[in-house]
N, C-alpha and C positions, 0 to 999 in steps of 0.2 A: 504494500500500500504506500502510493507517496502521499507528501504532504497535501491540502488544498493549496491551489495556487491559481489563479487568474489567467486565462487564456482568452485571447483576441477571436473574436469571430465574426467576420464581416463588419468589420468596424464595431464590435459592441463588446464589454470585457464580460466575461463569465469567470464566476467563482466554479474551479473544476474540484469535486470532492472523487478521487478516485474508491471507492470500497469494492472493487470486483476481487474475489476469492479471497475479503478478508474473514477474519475469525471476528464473534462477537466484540473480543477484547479490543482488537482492533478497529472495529467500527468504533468503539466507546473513545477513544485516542483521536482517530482523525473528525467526527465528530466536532469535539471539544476544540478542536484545534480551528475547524472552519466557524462554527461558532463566535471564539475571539474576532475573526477576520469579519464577520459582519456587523457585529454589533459597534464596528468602530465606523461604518458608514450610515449614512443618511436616508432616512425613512424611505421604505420604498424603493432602495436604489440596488438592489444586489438581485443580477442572474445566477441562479443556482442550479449547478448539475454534479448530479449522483450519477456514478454508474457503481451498481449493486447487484451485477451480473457472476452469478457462482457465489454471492457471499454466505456465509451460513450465519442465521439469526438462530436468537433464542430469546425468550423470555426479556431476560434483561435489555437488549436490543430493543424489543417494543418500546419498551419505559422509556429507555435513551432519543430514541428518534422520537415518542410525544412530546416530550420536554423540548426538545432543540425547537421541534416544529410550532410548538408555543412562544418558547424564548425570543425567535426570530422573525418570529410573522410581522412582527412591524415593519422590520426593513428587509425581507424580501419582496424585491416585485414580482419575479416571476420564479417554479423550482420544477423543474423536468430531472423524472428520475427514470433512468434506463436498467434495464435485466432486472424489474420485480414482477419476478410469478411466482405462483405458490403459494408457500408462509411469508415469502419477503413481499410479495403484495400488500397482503392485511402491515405489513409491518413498513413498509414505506412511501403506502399510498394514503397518505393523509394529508390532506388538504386543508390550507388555513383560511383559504376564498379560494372558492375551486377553481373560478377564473382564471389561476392564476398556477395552475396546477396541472403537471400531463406526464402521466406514463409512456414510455417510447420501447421499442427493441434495438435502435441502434443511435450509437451517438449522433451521427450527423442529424439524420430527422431532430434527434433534440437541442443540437446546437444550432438547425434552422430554426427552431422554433421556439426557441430563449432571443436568436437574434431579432425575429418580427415585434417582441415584443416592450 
């Protein structure tokens, strides 16, 4: 898992949270980590993309991901998470204004559609 870090797409910066094939604990790390990086910006203003393709969740995961998605709902504008089926569905498709909100299968679809918006 790397850090989150900010990637360019079509002229728009997106906060990239990589968790594909992390472990819970891991998702709990980088999380926390993209967390700090939004709450230092301006209402509304942060693209957010997950990709949570192979991760394995459990229990504790839920909890972690409500709370972020509470925590942060002020200042994300929009948060496209890719590779949740399954249990990581129920666990990462939670929406804070649905509007605003979109499961994808592959990154690009959702780094187009973080850019539209």
């Amino acid at each position: 898992m790397e850090r989150p870090r900010y990637i360019d797409h079509r002229g728009k910066l997106i906060l990239y949270l990589d968790l594909a094939h992390a472990s819970p604990a891991q998702h709990a790390t980088g999380i926390r980590e993209a967390e700090r990086a939004i709450l230092t910006g301006p209402l509304r203003s942060v693209l957010l993309l997950m990709d949570v393709t192979g991760a394995i969740v459990n229990h504790e995961t839920d909890e972690i991901v409500e709370a972020f998605v509470a925590r942060t709902a002020e200042r994300i504008r929009a948060r496209a998470v890719v590779g949740a089926s399954g249990l990581k569905r129920r666990t990462f498709d939670r929406p804070a204004r649905p509007a605003e909100h979109a499961l994808f299968d592959d990154l690009e679809a959702a780094r187009d559609w973080l850019a539209d918006r």
